[in-house]
N, C-alpha and C positions, 0 to 999 in steps of 0.2 A: 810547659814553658817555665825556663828557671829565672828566676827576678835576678836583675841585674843592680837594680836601687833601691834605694829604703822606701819607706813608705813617705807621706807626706807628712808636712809638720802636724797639721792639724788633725790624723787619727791620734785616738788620746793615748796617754801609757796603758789604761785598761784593756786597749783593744791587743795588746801585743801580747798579755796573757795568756798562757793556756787555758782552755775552755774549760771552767772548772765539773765537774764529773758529780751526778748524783748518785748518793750514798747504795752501796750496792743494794740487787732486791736479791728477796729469796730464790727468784731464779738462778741468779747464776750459780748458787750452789749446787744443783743437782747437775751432774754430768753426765748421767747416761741419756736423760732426756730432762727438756727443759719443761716448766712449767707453763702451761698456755692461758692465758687470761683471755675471757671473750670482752671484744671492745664492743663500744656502742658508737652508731652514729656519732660524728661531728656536726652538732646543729648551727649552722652560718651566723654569725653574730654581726653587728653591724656597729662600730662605737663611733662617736660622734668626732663628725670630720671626714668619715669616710663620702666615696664619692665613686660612682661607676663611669669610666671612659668617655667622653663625647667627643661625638664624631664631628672633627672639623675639619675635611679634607677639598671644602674648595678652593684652596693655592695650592694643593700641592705641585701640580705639573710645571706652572714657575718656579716656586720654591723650592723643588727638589732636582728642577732639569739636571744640573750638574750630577745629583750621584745617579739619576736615571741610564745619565750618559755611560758612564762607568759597566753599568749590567749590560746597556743593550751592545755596547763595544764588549764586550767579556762573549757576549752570545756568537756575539758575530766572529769572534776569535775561535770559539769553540769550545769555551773556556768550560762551558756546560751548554745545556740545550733551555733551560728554562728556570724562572725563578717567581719568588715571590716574597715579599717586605711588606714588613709594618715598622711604623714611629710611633711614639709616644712620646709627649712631653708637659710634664705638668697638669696629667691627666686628662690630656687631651690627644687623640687619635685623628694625627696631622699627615702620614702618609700610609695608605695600603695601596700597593700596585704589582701586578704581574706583569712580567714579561717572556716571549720565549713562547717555545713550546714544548713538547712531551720529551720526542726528537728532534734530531738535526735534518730529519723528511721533512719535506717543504710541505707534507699533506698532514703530519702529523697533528692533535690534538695543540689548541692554543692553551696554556696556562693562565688560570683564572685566579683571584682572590681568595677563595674557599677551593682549590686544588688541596687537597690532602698532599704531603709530605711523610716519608720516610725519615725521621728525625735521627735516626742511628745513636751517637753519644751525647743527644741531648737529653734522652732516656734518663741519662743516670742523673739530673738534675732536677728534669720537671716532676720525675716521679719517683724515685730510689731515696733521693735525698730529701725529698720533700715528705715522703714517707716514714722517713727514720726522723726527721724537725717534728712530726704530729707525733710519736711514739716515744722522745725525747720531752718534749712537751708533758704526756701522760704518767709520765714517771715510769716508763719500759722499756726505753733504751737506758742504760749506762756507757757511755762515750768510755770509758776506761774498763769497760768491763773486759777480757780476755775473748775473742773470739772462740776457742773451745770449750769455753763455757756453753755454748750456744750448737756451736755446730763441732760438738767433741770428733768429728770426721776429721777433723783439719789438722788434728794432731794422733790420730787414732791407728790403730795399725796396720792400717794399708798406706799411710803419709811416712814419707823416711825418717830415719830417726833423730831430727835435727831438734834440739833441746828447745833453741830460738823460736822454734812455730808457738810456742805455747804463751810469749810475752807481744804477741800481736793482738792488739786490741781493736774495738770497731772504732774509735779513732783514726787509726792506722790506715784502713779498710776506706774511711770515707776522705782520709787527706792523702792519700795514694804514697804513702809511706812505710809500708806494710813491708816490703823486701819482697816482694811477688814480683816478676815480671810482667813487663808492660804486655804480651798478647802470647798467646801459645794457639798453633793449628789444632785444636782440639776437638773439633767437626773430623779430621784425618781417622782420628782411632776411637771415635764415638758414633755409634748407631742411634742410641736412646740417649731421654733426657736423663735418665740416672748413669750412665755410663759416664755421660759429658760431663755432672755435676762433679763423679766419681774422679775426674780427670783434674777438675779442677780444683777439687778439696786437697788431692797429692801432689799437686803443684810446685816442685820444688822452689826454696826461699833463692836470691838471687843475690842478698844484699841482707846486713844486718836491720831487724828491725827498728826503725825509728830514724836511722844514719841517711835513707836517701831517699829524694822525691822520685817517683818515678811512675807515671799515670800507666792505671792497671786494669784491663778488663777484666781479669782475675780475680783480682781482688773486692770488684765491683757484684762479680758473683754470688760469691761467696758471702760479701755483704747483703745482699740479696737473699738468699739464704734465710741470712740471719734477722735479717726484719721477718719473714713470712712466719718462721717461727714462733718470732715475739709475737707476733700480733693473731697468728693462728688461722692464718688466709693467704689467699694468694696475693699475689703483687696485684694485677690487672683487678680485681674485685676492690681489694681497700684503694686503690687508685682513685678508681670509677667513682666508689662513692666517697670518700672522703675530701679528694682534690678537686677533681674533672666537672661530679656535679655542683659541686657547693662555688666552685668559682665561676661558673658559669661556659666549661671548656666543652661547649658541647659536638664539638666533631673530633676530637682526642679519642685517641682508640689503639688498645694492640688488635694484633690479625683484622683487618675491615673487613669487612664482609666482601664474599667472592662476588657480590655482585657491583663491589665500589673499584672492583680493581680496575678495570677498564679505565675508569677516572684517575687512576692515579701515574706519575709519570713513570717509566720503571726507571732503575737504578743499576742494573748490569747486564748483560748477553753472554750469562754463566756457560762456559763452554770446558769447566774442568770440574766442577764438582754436582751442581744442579743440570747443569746440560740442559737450559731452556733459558726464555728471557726472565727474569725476574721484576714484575712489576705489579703491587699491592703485596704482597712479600717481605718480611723485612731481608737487607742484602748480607746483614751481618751473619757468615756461616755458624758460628756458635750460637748465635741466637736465633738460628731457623732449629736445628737442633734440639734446643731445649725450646722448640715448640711455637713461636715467634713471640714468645713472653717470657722477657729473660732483664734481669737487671741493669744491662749495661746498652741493652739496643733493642729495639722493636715497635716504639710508639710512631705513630704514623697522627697530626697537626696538620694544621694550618697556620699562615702565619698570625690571622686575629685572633685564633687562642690562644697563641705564645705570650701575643700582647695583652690580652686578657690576664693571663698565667703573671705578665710581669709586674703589670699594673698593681696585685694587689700584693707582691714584694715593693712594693714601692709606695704601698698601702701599711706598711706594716704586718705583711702576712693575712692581713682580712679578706676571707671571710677564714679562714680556716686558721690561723696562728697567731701568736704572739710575739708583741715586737723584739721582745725580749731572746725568744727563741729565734727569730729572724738575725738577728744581731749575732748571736753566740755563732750561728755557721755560716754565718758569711763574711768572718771580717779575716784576715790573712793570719795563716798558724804560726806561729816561731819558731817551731822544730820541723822538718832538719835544717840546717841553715840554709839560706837563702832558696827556699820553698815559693812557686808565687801561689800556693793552693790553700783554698778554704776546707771547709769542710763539704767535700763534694763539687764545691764550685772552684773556679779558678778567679785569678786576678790579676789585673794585668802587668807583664812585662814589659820587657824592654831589649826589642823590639815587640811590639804585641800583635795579633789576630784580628785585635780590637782597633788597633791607629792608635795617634798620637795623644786625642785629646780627651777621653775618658780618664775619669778622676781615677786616683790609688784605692779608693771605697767602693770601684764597681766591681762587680761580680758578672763572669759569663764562663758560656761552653761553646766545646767544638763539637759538629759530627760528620764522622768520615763522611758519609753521602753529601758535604758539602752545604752543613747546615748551620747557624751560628746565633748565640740568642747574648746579647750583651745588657745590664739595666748599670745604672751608674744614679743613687741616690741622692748623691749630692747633687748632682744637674736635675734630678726625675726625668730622666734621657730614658727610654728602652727602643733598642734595635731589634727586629729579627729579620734575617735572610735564610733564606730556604732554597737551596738547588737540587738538583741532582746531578752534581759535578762528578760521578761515577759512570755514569752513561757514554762510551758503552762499557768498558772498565776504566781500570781506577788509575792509571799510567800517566793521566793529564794531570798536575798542580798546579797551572795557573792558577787556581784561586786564594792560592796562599800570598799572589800580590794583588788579584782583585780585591780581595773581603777587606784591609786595612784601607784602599785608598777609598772603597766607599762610605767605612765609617766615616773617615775624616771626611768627606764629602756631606755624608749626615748631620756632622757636626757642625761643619761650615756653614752650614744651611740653617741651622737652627741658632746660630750665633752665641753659640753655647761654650764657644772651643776655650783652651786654656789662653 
């Protein structure tokens, strides 16, 4: 989404800054390969003030009839087959509800409150990003450091010979300003996950870097990549244990087990490249590909660990970060002009995803399977909506006028609005 207006008066001139860049380390000097430092657990810390969720959801079906009304008209439209929300406000867990079922079969599966979800590009937020803030945090990410310092492939001589790959930084990478484009069929002419990674290191640049926003699974890749590197693990492993357990996400998962897929809704009736239903799966073909563990799609929620997830952004990052580092990627970048993205996160526009009444300080994502996680600090608001607006392909958008009128419904509700 491109912002349309500035920001509000009351974000400070600090936040408008560029994210200043720690001093480089001795990795990125080596280019044929990088240096691998072993990390250690993240032990949960708890600083004083902190507070875990409480559940108060006896009004919600008063107090939230209005945006309820919204989903089960959106079901009944076809808009999707089923969903699932949480609220949070002020640390308190005011609405969880399902509606809907698997399918549009009247026999189909009900959707429940703990239905796992297909999160698609909420991936790249709950775990990508949030992975490169603890590594960032450690002193192993440098935000300005050159991506081929890291994954020298990306400039290396199978990538064409474009001089500009080489001033793309993992800044770039995580504010989707990198001059990558936004998707390539890359699944087309990749068999393996080295093929696809292969596909996507040679990526050709689309746009100068730094000059244009432009949201990239590619480059989310490739950023991927380049944290697994750093940190000398796979994604799904430092995830599990540094985010997933320590915040307490405990039904967050890539690939679920073959035996949860049954429980889960599916998300397509793949009839051109999988050629079966796709359900417990992720739907993203690039990231089935690379294995259904891949940087830009694959984590499979619920919506009370989203809320979980959001809460302790809205905590300051606790148990797992600091506020400080909270602060640095989520407040809006300045370059390219009129960007509305963070570092990994987005913000809102105008028109937004989000509705009307989220503050200029919130932070959220979209993902194609029709999934959406919005938190707004200054209110301490967090939304998350969960569909499978893909079922049975991806052809229907209603939900791009559902999902705003329910925020603002949320918001209505909570008497929160501007």
């Amino acid at each position: 989404m491109t912002a349309k207006r500035g920001l509000k008066d009351d974000v400070t001139k600090d936040a408008l800054e560029v994210t200043p860049g720690l001093p480089p380390l001795a990795a990125f000097a080596i280019t044929p390969s990088v240096h691998k430092i072993t990390l250690d657990s993240t032990l949960p810390y708890r600083e004083p003030g902190f507070s875990f969720l409480v559940r108060n959801l006896g009004a919600q079906e008063e107090r939230f009839r209005g945006a309820f009304d919204i989903l089960k008209k959106a079901i009944a439209e076809q808009t999707f087959p089923g969903c699932s929300l949480a609220v949070t406000l002020d640390g308190e867990f005011l609405a969880h509800k399902a509606c809907g079922r698997f399918t549009y079969d009247a026999g189909a599966p009900e959707v429940n409150t703990s239905t796992l979800f297909d999160l698609a590009s909420l991936t790249k937020v709950v775990a990508t990003t949030t992975m490169a803030m603890i590594l960032y945090e450690r002193g192993l990410l440098d935000l300005e450091a050159p991506v081929s310092a890291i994954v020298p492939e990306f400039t290396g001589q199978f990538a064409e010979n474009d001089p500009r790959r080489g001033t793309v930084t993992l800044r770039m990478l995580l504010a989707h300003s990198s001059g990558l484009p936004a998707y390539e069929r890359l699944f087309l002419r990749a068999n393996t996950r080295e093929q696809l990674l292969q596909a996507a290191f040679t990526t050709s640049l689309t746009a100068a870097p730094g000059t244009r926003s432009e949201y990239s699974d590619i480059g989310f890749i490739i950023l991927g990549i380049a944290l697994e590197r750093l940190a000398d693990e796979s994604l799904d492993t430092f995830c599990q244990r540094e985010i997933f357990g320590p915040v307490g996400m405990t039904h967050t998962t890539f690939n679920p087990a073959p035996g949860l897929r049954g429980t889960i809704p599916p998300t397509a009736d793949d009839r051109t490249f999988r050629h079966r239903l796709i359900q417990g799966e992720v739907q993203d073909e690039n990231a089935r590909v690379l294995g259904g563990i891949a940087p830009h799609a694959g984590l499979f929620s619920t919506s009370e660990d989203l809320a979980t997830f959001a809460h302790s952004m809205l905590n300051g990052g606790q148990p797992i970060l600091r506020a400080t580092t909270v602060q640095i990627f989520t407040r809006r970048e300045s370059a390219p002009a009129g960007t509305s993205r963070a570092l990994g996160w987005d913000t809102p526009s105008l028109p937004s995803q989000s509705g009307k009444y989220l503050s200029s300080r919130s932070i959220g994502h979209l993902g194609y399977t029709g999934t959406s996680l919005w938190i707004d600090p200054e209110r301490q608001v967090s939304i998350t909506l969960l569909t499978n607006r893909t079922w049975p392909d991806c052809r229907n958008e209603a939900i791009k006028q559902v999902r705003p009128a329910f925020y603002d419904a949320v918001m209505e509700a909570l008497g929160t609005k501007a």
